[in-house]
LUMPA-278731 format. One line per field, with one value per residue (C-alpha): chain; x, y, z. Coordinates in Angstrom, 2 decimals, m for minus. Example, Ala and Ser with C-alpha at 12.3 -4.5 7.8 and 13.67 -1.06 7.14 Angstrom:
LUMPA-278731
kette	A | A
c1	12.30 | 13.67
c2	m4.50 | m1.06
c3	7.80 | 7.14
***
This chain:
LUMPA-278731
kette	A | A | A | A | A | A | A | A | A | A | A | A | A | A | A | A | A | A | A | A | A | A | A | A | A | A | A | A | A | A | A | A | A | A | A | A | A | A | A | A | A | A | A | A | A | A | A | A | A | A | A | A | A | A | A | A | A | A | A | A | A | A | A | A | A | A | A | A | A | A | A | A | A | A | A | A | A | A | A | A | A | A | A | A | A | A | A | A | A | A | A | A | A | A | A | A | A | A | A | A | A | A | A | A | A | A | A | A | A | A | A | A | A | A | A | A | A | A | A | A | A | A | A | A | A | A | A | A | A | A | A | A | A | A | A | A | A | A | A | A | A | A | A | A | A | A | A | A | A | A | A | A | A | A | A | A | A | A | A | A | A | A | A | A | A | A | A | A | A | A | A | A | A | A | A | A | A | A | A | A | A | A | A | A | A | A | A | A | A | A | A | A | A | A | A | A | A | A | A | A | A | A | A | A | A | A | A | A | A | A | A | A | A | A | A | A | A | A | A | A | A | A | A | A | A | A | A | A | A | A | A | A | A | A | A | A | A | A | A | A | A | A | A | A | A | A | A | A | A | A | A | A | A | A | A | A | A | A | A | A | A | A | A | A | A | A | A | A | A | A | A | A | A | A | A | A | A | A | A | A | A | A | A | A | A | A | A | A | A | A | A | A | A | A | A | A | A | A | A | A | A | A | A | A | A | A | A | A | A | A | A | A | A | A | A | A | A | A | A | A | A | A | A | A | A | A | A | A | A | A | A | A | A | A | A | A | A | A | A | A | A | A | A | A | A | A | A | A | A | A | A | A | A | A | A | A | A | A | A | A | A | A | A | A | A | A | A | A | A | A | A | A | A | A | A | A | A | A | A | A | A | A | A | A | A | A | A | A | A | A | A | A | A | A | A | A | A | A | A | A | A | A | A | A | A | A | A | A | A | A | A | A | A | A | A | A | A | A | A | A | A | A | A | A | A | A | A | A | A | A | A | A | A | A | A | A | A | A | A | A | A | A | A | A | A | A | A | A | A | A | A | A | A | A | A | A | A | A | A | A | A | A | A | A | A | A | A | A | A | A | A | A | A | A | A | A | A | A | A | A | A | A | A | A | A | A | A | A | A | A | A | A | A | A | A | A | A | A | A | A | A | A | A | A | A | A | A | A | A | A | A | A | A | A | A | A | A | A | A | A | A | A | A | A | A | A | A | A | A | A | A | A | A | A | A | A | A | A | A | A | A | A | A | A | A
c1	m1.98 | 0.22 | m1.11 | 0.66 | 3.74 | 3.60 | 6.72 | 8.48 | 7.91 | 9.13 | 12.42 | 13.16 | 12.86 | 14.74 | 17.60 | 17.46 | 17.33 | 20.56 | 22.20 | 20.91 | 18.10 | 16.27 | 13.01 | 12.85 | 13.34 | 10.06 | 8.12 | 9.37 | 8.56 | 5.32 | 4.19 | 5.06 | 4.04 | 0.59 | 2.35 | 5.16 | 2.08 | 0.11 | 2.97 | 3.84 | 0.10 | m0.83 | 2.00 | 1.03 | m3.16 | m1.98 | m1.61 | m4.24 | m2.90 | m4.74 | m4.54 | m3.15 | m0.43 | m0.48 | m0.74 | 2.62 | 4.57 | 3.04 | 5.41 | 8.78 | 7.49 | 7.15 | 10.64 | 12.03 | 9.58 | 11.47 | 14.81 | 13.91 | 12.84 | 16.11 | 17.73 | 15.48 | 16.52 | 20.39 | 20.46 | 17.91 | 18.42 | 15.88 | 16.49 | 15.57 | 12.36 | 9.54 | 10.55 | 7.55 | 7.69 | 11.80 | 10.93 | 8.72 | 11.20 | 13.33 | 10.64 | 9.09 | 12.46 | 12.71 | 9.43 | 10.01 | 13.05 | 11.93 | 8.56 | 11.55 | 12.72 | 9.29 | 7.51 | 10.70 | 13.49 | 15.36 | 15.74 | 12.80 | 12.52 | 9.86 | 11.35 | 9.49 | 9.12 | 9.67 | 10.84 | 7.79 | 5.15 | 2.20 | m1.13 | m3.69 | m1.35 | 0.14 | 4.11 | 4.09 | 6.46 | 8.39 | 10.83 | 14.71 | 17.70 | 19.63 | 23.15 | 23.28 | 20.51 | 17.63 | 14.51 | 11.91 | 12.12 | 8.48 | 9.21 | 6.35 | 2.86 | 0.95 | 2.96 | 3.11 | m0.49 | 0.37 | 0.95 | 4.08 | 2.30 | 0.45 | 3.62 | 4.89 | 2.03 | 2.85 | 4.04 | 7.21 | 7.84 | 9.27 | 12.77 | 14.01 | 15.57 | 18.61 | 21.28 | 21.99 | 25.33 | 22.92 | 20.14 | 23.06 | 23.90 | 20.50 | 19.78 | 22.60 | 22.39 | 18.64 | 19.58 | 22.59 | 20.06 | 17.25 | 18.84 | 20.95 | 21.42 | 17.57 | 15.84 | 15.46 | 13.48 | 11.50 | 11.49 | 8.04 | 9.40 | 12.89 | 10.83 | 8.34 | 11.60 | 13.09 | 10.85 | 10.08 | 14.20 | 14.48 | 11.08 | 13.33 | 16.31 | 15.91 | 12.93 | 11.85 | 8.83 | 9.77 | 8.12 | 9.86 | 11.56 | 10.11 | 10.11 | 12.28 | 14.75 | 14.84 | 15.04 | 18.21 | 19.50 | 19.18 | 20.54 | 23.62 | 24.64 | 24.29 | 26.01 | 28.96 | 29.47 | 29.27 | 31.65 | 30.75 | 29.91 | 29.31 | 31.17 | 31.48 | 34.87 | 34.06 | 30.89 | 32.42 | 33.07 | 29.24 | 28.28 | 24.23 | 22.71 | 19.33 | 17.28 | 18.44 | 22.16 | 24.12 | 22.07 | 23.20 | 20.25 | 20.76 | 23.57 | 21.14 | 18.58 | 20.81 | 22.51 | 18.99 | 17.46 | 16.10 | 11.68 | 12.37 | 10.94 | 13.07 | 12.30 | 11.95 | 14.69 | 13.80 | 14.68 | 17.53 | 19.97 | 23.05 | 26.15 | 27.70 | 31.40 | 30.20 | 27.45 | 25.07 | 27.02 | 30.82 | 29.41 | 28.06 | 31.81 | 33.53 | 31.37 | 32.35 | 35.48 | 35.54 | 33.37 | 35.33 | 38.53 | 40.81 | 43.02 | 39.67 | 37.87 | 34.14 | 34.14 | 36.20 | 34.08 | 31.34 | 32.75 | 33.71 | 30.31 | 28.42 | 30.77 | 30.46 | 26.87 | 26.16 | 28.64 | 25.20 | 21.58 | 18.86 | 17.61 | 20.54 | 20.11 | 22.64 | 22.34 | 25.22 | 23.72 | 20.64 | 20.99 | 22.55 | 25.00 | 26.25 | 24.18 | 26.75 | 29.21 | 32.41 | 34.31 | 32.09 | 32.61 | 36.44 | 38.04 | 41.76 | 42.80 | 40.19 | 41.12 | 44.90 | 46.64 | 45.40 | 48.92 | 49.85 | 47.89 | 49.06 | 52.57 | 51.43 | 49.70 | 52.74 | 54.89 | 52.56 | 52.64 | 56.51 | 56.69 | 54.49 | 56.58 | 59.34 | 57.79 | 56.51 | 59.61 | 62.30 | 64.12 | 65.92 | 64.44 | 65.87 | 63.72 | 64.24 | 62.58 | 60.82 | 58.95 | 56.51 | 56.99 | 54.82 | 53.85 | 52.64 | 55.34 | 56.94 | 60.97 | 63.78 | 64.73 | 68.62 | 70.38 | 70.46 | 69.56 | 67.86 | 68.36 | 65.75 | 64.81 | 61.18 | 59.28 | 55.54 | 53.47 | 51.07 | 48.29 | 48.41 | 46.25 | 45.54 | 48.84 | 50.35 | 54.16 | 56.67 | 58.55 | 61.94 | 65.99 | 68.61 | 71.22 | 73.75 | 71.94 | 70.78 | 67.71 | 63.71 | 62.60 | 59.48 | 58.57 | 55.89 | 54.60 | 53.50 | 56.94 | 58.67 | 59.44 | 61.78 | 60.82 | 63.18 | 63.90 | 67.84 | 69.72 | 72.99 | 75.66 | 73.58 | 70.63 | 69.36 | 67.29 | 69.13 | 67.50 | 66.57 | 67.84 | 66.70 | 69.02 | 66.99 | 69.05 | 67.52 | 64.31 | 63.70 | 59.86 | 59.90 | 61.05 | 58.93 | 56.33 | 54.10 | 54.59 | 50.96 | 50.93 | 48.70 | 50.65 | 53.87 | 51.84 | 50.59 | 54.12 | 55.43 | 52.68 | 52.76 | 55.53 | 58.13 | 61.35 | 62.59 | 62.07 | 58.76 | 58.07 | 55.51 | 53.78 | 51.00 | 48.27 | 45.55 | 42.13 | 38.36 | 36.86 | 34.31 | 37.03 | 38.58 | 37.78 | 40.77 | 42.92 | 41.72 | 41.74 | 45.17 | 46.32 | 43.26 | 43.25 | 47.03 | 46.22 | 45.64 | 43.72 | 46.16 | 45.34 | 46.60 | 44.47 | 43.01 | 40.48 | 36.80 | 36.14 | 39.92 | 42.17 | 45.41 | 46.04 | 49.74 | 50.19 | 53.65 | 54.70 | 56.96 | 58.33 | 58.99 | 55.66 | 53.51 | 54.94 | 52.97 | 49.85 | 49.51 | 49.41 | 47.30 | 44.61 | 45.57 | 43.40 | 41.99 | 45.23 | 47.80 | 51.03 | 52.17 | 56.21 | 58.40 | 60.48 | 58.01 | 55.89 | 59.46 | 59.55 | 55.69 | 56.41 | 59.72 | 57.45 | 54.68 | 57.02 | 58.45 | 54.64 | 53.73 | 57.03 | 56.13 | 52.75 | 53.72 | 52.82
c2	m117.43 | m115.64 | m112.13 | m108.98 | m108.56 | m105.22 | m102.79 | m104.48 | m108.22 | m106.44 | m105.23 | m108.54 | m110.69 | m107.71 | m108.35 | m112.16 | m111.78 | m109.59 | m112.27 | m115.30 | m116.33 | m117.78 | m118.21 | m114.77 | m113.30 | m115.67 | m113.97 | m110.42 | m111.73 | m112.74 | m109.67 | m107.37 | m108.89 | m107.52 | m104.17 | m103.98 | m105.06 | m102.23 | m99.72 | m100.91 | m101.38 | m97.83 | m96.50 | m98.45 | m97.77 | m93.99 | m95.08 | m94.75 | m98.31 | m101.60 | m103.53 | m106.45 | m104.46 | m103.22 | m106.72 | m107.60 | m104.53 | m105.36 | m108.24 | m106.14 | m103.01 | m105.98 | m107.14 | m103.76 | m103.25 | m106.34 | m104.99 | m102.03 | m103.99 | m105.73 | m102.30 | m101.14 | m104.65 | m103.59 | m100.16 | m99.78 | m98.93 | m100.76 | m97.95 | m94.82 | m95.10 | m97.45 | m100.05 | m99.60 | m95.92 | m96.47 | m99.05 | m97.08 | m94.99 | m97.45 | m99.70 | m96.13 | m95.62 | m99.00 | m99.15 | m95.36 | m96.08 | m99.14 | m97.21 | m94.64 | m97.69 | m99.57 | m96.18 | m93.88 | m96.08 | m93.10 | m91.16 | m88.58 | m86.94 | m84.79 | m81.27 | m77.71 | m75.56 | m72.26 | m71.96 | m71.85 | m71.44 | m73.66 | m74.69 | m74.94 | m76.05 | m78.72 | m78.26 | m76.95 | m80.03 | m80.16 | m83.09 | m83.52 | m85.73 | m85.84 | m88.04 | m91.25 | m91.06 | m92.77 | m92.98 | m90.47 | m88.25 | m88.25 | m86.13 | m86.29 | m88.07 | m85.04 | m83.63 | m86.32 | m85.73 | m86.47 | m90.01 | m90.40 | m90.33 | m87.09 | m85.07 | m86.69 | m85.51 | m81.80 | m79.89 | m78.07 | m74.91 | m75.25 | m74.13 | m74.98 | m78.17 | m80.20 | m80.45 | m83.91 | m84.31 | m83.81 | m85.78 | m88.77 | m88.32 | m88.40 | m91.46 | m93.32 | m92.14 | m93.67 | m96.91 | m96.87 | m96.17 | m98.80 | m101.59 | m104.50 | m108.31 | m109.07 | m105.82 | m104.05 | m100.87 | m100.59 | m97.74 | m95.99 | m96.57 | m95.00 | m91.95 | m91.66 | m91.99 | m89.18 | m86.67 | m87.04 | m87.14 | m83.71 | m82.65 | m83.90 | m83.07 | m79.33 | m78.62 | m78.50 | m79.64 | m79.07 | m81.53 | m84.83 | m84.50 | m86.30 | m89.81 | m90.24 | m87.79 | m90.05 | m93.26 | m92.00 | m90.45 | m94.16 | m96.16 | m94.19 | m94.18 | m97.84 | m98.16 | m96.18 | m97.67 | m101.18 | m103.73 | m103.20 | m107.03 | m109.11 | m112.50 | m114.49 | m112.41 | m109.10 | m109.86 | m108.29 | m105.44 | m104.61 | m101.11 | m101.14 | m104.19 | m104.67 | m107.41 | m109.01 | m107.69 | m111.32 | m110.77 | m107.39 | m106.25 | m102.80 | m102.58 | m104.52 | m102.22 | m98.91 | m100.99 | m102.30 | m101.56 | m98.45 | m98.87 | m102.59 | m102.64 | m103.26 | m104.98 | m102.53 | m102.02 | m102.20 | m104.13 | m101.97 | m102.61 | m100.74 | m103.06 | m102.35 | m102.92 | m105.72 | m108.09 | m108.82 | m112.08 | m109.89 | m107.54 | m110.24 | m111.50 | m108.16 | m106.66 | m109.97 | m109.55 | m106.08 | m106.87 | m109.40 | m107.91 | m107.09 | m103.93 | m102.02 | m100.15 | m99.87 | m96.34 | m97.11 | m100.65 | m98.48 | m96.11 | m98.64 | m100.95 | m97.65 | m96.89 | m99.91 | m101.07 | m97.51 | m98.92 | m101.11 | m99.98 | m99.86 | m103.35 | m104.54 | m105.97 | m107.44 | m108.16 | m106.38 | m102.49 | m101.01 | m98.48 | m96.01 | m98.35 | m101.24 | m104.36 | m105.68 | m105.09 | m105.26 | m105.93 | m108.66 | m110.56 | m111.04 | m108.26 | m109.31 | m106.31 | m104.25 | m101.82 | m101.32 | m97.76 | m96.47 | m95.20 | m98.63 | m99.56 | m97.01 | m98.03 | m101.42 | m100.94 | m98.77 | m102.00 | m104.27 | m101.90 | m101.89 | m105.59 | m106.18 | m103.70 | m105.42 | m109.07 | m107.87 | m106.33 | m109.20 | m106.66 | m106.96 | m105.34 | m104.37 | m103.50 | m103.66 | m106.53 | m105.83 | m106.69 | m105.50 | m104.44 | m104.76 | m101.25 | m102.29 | m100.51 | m101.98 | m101.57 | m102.93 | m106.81 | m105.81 | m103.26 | m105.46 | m104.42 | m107.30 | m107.79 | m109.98 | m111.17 | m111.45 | m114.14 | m114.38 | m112.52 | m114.97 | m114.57 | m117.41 | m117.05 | m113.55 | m112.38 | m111.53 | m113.23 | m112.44 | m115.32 | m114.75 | m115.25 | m113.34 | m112.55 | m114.54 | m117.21 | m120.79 | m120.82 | m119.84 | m116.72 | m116.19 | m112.58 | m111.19 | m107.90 | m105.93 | m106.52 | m105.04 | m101.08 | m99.05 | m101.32 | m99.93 | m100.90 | m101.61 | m100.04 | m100.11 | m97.62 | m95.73 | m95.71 | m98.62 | m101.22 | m104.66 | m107.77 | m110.32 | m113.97 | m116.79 | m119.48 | m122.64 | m124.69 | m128.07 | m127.52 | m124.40 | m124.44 | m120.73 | m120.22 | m122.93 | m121.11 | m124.01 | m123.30 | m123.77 | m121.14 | m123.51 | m126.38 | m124.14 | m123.20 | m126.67 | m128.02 | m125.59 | m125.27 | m121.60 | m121.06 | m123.10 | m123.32 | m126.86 | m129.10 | m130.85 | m134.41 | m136.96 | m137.69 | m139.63 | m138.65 | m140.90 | m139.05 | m140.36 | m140.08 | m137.82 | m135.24 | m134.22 | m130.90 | m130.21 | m131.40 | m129.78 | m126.59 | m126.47 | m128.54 | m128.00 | m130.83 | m131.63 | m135.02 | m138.31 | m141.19 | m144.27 | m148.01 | m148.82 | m150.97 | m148.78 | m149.33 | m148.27 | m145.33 | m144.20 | m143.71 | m142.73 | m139.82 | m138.78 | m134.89 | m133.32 | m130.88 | m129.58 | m131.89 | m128.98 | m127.55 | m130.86 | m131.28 | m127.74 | m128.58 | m131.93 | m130.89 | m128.13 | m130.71 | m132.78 | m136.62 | m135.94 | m136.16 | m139.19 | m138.43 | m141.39 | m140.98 | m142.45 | m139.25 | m136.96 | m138.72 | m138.77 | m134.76 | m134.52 | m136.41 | m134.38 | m131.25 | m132.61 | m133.27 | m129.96 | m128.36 | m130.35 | m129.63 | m125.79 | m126.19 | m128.24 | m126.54
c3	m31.72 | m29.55 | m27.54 | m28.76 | m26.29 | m23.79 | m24.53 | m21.33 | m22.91 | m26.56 | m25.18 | m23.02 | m25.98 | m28.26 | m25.42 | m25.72 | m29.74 | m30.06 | m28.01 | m30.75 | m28.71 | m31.44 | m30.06 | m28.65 | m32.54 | m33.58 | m30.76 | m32.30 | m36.06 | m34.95 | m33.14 | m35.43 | m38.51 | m39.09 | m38.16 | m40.98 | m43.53 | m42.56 | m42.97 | m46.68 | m47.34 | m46.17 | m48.39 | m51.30 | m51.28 | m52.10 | m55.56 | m58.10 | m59.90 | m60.44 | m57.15 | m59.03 | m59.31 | m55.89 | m54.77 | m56.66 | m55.08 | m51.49 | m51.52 | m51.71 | m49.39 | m47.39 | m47.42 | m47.41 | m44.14 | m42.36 | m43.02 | m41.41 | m38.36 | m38.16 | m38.41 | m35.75 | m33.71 | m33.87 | m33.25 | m30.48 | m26.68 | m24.68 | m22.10 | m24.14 | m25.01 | m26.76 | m29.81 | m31.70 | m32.60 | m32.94 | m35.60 | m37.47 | m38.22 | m40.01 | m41.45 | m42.96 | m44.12 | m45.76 | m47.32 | m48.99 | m50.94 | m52.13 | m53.71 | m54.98 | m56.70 | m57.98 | m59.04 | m59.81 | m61.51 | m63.41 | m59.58 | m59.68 | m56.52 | m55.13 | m54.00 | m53.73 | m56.62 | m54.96 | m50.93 | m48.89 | m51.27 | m51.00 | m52.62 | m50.62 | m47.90 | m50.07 | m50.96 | m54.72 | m56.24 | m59.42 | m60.51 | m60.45 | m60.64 | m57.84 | m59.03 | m58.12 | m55.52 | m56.40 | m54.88 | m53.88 | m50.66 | m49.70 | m46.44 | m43.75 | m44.37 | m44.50 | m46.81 | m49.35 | m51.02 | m54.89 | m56.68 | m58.26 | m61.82 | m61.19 | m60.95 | m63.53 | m65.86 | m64.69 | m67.48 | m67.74 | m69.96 | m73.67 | m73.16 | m76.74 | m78.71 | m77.72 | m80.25 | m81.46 | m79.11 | m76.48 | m77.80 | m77.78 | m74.40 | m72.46 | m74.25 | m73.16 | m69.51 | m69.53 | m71.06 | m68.24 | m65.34 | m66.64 | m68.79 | m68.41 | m69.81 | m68.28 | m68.65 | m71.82 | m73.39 | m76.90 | m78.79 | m77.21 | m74.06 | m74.88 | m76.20 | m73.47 | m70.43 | m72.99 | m72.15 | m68.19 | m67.94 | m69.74 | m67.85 | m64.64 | m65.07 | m67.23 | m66.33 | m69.98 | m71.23 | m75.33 | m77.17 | m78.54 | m81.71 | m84.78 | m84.39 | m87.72 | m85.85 | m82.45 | m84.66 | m87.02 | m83.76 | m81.77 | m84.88 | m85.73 | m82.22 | m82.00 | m84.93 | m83.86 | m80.52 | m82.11 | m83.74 | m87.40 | m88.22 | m85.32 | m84.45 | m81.26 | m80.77 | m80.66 | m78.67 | m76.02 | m77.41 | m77.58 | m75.96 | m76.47 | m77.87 | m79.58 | m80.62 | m83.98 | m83.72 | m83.77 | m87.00 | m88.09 | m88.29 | m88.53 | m90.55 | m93.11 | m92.18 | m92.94 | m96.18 | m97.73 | m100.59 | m100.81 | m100.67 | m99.02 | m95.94 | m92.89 | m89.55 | m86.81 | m84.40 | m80.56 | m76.97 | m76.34 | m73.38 | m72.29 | m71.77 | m68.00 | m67.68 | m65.35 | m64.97 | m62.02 | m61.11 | m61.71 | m59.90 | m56.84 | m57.08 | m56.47 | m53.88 | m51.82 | m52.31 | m51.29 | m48.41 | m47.65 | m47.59 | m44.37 | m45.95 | m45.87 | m43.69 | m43.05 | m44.57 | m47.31 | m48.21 | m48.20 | m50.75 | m53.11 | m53.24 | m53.69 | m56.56 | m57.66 | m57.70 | m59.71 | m62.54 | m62.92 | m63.92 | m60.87 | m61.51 | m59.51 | m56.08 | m53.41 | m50.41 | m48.90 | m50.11 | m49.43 | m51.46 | m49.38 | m46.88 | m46.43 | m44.76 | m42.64 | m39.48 | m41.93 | m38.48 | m37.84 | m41.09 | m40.72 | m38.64 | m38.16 | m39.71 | m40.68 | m37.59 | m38.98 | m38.29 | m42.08 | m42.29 | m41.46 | m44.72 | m46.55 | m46.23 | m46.98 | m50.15 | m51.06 | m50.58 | m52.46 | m55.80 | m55.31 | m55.03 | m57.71 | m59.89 | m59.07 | m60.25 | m63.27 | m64.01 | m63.14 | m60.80 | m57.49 | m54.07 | m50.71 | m47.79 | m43.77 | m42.35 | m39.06 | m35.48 | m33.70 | m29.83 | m26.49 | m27.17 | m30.97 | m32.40 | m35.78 | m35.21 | m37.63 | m36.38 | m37.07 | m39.11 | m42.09 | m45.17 | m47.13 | m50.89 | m53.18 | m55.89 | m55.79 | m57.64 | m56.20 | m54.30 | m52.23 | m49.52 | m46.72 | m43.78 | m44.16 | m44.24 | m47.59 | m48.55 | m51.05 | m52.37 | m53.34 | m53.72 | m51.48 | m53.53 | m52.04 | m51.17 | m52.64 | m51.30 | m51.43 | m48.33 | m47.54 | m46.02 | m44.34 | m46.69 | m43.55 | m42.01 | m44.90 | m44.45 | m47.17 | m50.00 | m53.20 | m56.45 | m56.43 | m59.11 | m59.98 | m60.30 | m63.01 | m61.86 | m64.30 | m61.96 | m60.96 | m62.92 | m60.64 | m60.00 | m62.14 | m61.65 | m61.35 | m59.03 | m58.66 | m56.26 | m57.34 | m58.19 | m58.60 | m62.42 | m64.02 | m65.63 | m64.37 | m60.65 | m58.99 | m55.76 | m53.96 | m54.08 | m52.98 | m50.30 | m49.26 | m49.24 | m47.47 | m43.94 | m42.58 | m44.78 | m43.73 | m45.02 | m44.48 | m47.80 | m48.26 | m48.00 | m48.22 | m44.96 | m43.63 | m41.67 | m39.76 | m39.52 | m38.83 | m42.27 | m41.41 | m40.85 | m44.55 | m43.65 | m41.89 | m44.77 | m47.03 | m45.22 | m45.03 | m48.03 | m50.35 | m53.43 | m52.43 | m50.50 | m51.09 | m49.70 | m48.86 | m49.38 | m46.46 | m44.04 | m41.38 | m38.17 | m38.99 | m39.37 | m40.44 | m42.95 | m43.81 | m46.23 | m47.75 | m47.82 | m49.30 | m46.39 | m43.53 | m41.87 | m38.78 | m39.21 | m39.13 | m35.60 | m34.30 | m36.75 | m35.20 | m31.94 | m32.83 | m33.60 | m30.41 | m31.20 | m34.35 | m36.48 | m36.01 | m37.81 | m39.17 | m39.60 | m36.51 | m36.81 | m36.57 | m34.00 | m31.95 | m32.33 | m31.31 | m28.45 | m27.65 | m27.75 | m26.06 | m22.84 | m23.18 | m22.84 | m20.11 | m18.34 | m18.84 | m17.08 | m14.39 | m11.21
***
């Protein structure tokens, strides 16, 4: 077993681990692996629970320890001081708001009573809901002196009934918070949330009403926000489910014979607008995206991960912020002027308008300068009838008609400025184009974008054609990267290890691609191995010294 490392060996290998020095981040794991169990562990003993259960939660304080660390890793200044009280920080941090989560669920927090009265030097705590924060702010060590269950034993005053409109409400924000497709809630646990979220959130401790009250009260409510008989299509149209309700249970239940006895309706779970594997799909995409900035990513998975009930995990949020560089993860345009993007999301509603619409368009098409300045190419004023908007490369492209023209143009979004709806002399809006001249893929209603896009490589404008391309057959990759399923694999008779695949593309553009991938692609077409080597000669020429 490795010794434990002195501060100076910690922050050489913390140096040589920020730079992807592997082995130096296994020397960091190691020696500071008893440490992060010790700081979840000491956490977790406070608890008066079985240790079974202790033993289970261990695990994720754990986790949320080592997250910490790596926080700690990134953010720390080998110059300003030691790593081990820096990290303790962060893995404290990490450990706390995952016991907020485990012992807490419905976003308790601990907060004084009255301002700077104490108990026997012990902060005087009550509960409270605090939005969409949730988790517990246990503050300093020495302050935190209660378990999570004893405060929630305290007793609040009687401060009177809820009407039933109320009564509605709080129920639904619980099953929100605490339920979704995996995790549901009987009955006696519906009830017993009931009362610590009024104790929480009102500060009133009135008892519960009458469990007839709380049942009618659950039932009608169901009843009201559900299809009225259920069938496969309306399933989605399900706001709180229950177990038994592909049956109809409870409209039997509320239709039965009067002195029959009916089964007993429980497992209730609140329907979120999206599920956990929706929800994985559109924080990627958000996170992925390059017409958003950090702050504004962060914004929008926030909002959207509390569209869900706390049982939801990702792996980009924390909780409180995001779990990634954003810039690091694509970053081609994530640092755009955000009047630059405003202008540009302004163009892409227009556009889109436009399409939807079958209207006509003019715009100034532009350029940037050496002093990144976006200035008109010419005076012109183009007109068009737009047909698709596509994204190729990162850059999005609307596909379209000039008026006068027959022909498909392909343009830039970004480099569009002054984007209008054209309308005629009364002001009525200008249908667009749709003569389908032969070659015209744009008004079948069967055009496939990716195909388009495939034909036509970085959105060329000459007509597609078949051509052949000789790669090593370990190297489909690069087809399909730029041509996706729109290739095929010759019979031709090839050398080992080859073969020949037709694609349907620019003729113009396969002359820059193929030399962009120098040996590893062989064009196959005498004409447009003739241009490759015209170009070729042309580079070499350039560079000649």
């Amino acid at each position: 077993m490795d010794k434990f490392l002195t501060d100076e060996e910690v922050n050489e290998f913390l140096i040589k681990a920020k730079s992807g020095d592997n082995d130096a981040w296994t020397r960091i794991y190691n020696n500071f692996e008893n440490y992060v169990h010790c700081r979840a562990w000491k956490r977790l003993k406070k608890f008066d629970i079985p240790d079974a259960v202790k033993q289970d939660y261990e695990i994720d304080l754990v986790q949320a320890g080592w997250q910490g660390v790596i926080d700690a890793v990134r953010n720390f200044d080998p110059d300003k001081g030691k790593f081990l009280a820096y990290a303790t920080h962060y893995i404290d941090g990490g450990v706390s708001r995952e016991l907020g989560f485990l012992f807490n669920p419905l976003g308790l927090t601990e907060r004084p009573l009255y301002k700077g009265r104490t108990d026997g030097g012990t902060s005087v705590s009550r509960l409270s809901i605090e939005g969409e924060n949730v988790g517990i702010n246990f503050g300093t060590e020495n302050e935190y002196t209660h378990s999570v269950w004893e405060l929630l034993d305290r007793k609040s005053p009687d401060r009177g009934k809820y009407p039933a409109e109320r009564r509605v409400l709080q129920i639904i924000d619980i099953l929100k918070i605490l339920t979704d497709d995996e995790h549901k809630l009987s009955k006696e646990e519906l009830s017993s949330l009931l009362m610590r979220y009024r104790e929480a959130k009102y500060d009133n401790g009135t008892p519960l009403e009458s469990r007839n009250t709380l049942t009618s009260t659950i039932e009608n409510m169901i009843l009201e926000l559900n299809p009225e008989e259920y069938s496969e299509e309306l399933e989605g149209n399900y706001r709180i489910k229950y177990e038994g309700y592909k049956e109809n249970r409870l409209r039997e239940k509320q239709t039965g014979e009067k002195g029959k006895k009916s089964p007993e309706i429980t497992g209730f779970s609140y329907v979120h607008t999206f599920n956990f594997s929706e929800l994985d799909w559109l924080i990627q995409i958000v996170c992925a995206s390059d017409m958003i900035d950090a702050e504004e990513k962060e914004k929008l998975v926030g909002k959207l991960v509390s569209t869900q009930s706390v049982n939801y995990k990702t792996s980009f949020w924390n909780g409180e912020k995001l779990m990634f560089n954003p810039a690091g993860v694509h970053g081609r345009f994530t640092s755009r002027n955000p009047r630059d993007k405003a202008f540009f999301a302004k163009n892409l509603k227009q556009i889109q308008y436009a399409v939807n619409n079958l209207v006509q368009i003019r715009f100034c098409f532009n350029r940037y300068t050496a002093e990144h300045e976006l200035v008109p190419v010419s005076d012109y004023i183009h007109v068009l009838s737009p047909y698709h908007l596509v994204v190729y490369h990162d850059n999005y492209y609307c596909i379209g008609m000039q008026d006068d023209d027959k022909r498909i143009w392909h343009y830039r979004v970004d480099l569009m400025t002054d984007v209008e709806i054209l309308m005629d002399d009364v002001g009525k809006p200008i249908p667009a184009r749709m003569t389908n001249f032969e070659g015209n893929p744009i008004c079948s209603g069967a055009w496939n974008p990716e195909k388009y896009m495939s034909e036509h490589l970085n959105m060329a404008y000459d007509e597609p054609r078949d051509i052949r391309i000789k790669i090593k057959n370990t190297d489909y990759t690069i087809i399909h990267d730029w041509f996706g399923d729109h290739y095929e694999k010759t019979k031709e008779v090839c050398e080992d290890g080859y073969d020949i695949v037709k694609v349907r593309t620019s003729p113009n553009m396969i002359v820059h691609w193929a030399m962009q991938y120098g040996a590893r692609v062989e064009i196959m077409e005498e004409d447009i191995r003739e241009k490759i080597i015209s170009e070729s000669e042309r580079i070499i020429k350039a560079y000649e010294r």
